[in-house]
N, C-alpha and C positions, 0 to 999 in steps of 0.2 A: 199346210197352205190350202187356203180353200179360193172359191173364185171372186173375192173382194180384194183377198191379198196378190193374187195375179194379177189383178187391174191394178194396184196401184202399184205393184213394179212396173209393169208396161207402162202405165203412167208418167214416171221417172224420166222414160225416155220419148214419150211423143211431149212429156208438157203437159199434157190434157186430159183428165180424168175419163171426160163425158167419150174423146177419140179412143181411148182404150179400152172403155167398158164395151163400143162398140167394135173394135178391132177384136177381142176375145170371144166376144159372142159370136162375131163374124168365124172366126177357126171354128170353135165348138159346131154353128151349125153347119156346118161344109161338113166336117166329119162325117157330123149327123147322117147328113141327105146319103150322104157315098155308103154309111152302112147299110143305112135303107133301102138303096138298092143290091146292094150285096156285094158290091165296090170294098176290096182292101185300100184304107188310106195308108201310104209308106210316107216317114218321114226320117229321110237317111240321118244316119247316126243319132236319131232320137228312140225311133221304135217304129211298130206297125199296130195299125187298128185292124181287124178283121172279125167278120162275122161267121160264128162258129155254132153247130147244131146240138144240141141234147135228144137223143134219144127219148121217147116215151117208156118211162118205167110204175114200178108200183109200189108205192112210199106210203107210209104210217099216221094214221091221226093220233095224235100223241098223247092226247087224249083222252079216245076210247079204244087205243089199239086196231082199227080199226083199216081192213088194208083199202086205201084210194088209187085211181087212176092219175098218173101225172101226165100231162099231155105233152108231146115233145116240141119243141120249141129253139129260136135263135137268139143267140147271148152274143151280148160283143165280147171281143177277148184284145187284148194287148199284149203284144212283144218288144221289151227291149232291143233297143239295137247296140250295139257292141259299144259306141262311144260313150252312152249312157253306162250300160254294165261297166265299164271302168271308171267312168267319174264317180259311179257310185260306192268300188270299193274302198 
């Protein structure tokens, strides 16, 4: 499922394509901002957004072999929440 076919499930249920594409976009950027600032989003029994660190290490040009600096950096990460892990098995 990608984010065309989200909106038009949501769609289904507002009626309205144009209110779902914005109702979608509207969660995604709220996510967005709260990772931005370093904010975990919980969404009971769905999962958790949170923003997670990587280390600075020293990784391979694949290349030329050749060893590079990676600079360490913030990834988002997600977690299941338990009602999810069971609908899922």
């Amino acid at each position: 499922m990608n984010k065309g076919d989200l909106v038009a499930e949501v769609a289904k249920v507002l009626e309205s394509k144009r209110l779902a594409e914005e109702a979608v976009s509207c969660v995604f950027e709220a996510i967005t901002k709260s990772l931005k600032k370093g904010q975990a989003v919980t969404l009971v029994g769905f999962g958790t957004f949170k923003v997670g660190k990587r280390k600075a290490r020293v990784g391979r040009n694949p290349q030329t072999g050749a060893a590079i600096k990676i600079a360490a950096k913030k990834v988002p990460k997600f977690t299941a929440g338990k009602a999810l892990k069971t609908a899922v098995k």
